[in-house]
C-alpha positions in Angstrom: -13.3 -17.0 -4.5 -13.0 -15.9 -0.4 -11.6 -12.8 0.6 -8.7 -14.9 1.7 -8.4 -17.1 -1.3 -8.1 -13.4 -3.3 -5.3 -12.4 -0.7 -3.1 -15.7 -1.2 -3.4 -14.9 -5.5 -2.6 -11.5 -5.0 0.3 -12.9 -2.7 1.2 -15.3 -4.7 1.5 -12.5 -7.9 3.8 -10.4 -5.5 6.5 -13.5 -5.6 9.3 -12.8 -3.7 8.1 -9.3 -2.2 5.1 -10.8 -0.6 7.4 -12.1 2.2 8.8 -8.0 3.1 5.2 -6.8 3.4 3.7 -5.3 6.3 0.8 -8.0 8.1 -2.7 -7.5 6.2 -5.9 -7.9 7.8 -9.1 -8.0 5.5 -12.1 -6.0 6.9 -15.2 -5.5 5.3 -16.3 -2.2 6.7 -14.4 1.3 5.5 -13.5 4.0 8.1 -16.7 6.4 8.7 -13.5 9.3 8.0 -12.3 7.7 4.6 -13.6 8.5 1.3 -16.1 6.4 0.0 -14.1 4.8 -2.8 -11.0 3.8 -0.4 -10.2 0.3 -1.8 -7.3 -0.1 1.3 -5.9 1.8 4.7 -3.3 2.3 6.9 -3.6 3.8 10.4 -0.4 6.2 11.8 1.8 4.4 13.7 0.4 0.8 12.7 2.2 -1.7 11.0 -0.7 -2.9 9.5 -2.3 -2.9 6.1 -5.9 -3.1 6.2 -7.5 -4.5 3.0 -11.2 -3.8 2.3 -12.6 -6.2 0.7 -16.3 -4.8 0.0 -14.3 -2.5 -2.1 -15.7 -2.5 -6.6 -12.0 -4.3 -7.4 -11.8 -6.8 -4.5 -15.5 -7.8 -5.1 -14.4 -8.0 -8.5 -11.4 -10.5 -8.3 -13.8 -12.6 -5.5 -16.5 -12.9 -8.5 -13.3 -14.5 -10.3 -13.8 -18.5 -11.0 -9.9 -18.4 -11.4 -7.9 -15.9 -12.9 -5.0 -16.4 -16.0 -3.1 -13.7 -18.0 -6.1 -12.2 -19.4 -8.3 -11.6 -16.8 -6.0 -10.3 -14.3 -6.4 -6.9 -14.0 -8.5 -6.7 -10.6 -5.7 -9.2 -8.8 -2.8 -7.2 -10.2 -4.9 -3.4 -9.2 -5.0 -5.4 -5.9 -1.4 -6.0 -5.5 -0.7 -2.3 -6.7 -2.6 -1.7 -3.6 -1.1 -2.9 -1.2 2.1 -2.1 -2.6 1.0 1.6 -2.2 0.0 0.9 1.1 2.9 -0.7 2.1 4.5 2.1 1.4 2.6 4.0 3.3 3.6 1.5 6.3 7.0 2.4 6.1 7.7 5.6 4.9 4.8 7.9 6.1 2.1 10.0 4.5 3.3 11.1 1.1 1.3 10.3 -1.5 4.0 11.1 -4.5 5.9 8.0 -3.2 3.0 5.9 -2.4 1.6 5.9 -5.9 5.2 5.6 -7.6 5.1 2.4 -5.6 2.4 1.5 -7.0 2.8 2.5 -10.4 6.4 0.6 -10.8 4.2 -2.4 -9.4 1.7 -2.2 -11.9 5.0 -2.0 -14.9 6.2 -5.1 -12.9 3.1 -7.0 -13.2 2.5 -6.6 -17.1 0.1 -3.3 -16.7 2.7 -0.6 -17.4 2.3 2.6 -19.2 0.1 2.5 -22.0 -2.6 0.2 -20.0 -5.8 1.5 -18.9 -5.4 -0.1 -15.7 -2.0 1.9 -15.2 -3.4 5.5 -16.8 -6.4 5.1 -14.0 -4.0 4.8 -11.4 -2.2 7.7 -12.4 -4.6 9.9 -13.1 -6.3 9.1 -9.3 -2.4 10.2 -8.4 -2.8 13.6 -10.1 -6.0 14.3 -8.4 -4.8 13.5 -5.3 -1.7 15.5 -5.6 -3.7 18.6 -6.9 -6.4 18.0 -3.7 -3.0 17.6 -1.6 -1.4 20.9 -3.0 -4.9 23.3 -3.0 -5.4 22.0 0.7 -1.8 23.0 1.8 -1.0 26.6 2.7 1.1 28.6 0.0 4.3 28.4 0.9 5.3 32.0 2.1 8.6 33.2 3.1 7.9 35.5 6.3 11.3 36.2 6.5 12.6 39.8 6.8 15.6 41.2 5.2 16.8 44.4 7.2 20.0 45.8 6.2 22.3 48.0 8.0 25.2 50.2 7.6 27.9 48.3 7.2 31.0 50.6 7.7 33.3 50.8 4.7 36.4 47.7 5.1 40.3 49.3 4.8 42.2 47.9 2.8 45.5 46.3 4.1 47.3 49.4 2.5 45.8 51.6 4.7 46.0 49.4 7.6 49.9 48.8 7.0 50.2 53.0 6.6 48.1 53.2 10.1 45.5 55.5 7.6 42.3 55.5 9.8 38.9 56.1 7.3 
């Protein structure tokens, strides 16, 4: 299959949410700054989702002659993808929400928990939330607490009597 013939199965998969996603472009060469095994991107403040199709699982689904219920699991990883991207597009940065998104995809698509295709996705979602939390400054409270003398309250008795403490 053609990098475009993969994108209108993966589409097509998608049904009815394929029409709400963000434009995708298919490039063939990763950003020089993104990991080696990046399989799609999103740039801040783009609308786009860029799809790299020299990535192991797009490669994979083009090797396809066709695809059926068995032999789905590179075009269904695919549309996880850009679900997670998508994601990405329209809420920002956080990877908790952009793999949730993707995991409810893969549920959706007949690879739910229990499938190795779904574990693999979550475990890359633990190590990226572990990276995430060991690259992130502890969160320290640098607040101080200073306390003063507070000078004792009279009651109303002793305001009613004109008592002075």
């Amino acid at each position: 299959m053609s990098p475009s013939e993969v994108l209108v199965c993966v589409l097509a998969l998608l049904g009815g949410e394929a029409k709400k996603l963000p434009p995708i472009e298919l490039v063939d060469i990763r950003p020089l700054s993104a990991s080696p095994g990046i399989e799609a991107y999103t740039h801040a403040g783009s609308p786009k989702i860029y799809l790299l199709t020299t990535s192991a699982v797009f490669e994979e689904a083009m090797a396809m002659e066709r695809w059926g219920a068995e032999d789905a699991a590179p075009v269904i990883k695919l549309a996880s993808i850009i679900m997670h991207e998508a994601w990405h597009v329209r809420n920002g940065p956080d990877e908790r929400g952009a793999y949730e998104a993707q995991l409810r995809t893969l549920g959706r698509l007949g690879a739910g928990a229990g499938s190795a295709l779904h574990r693999r996705v979550y475990n890359s979602m633990q190590t990226v939330l572990k990276t995430q939390k060991r690259a992130t400054p502890a969160d320290t409270d640098l607040r101080i607490t200073v306390m003063l003398p507070v000078p004792p309250r009279p009651s109303s008795a002793s305001i009613l009597l004109g008592i002075r403490p």
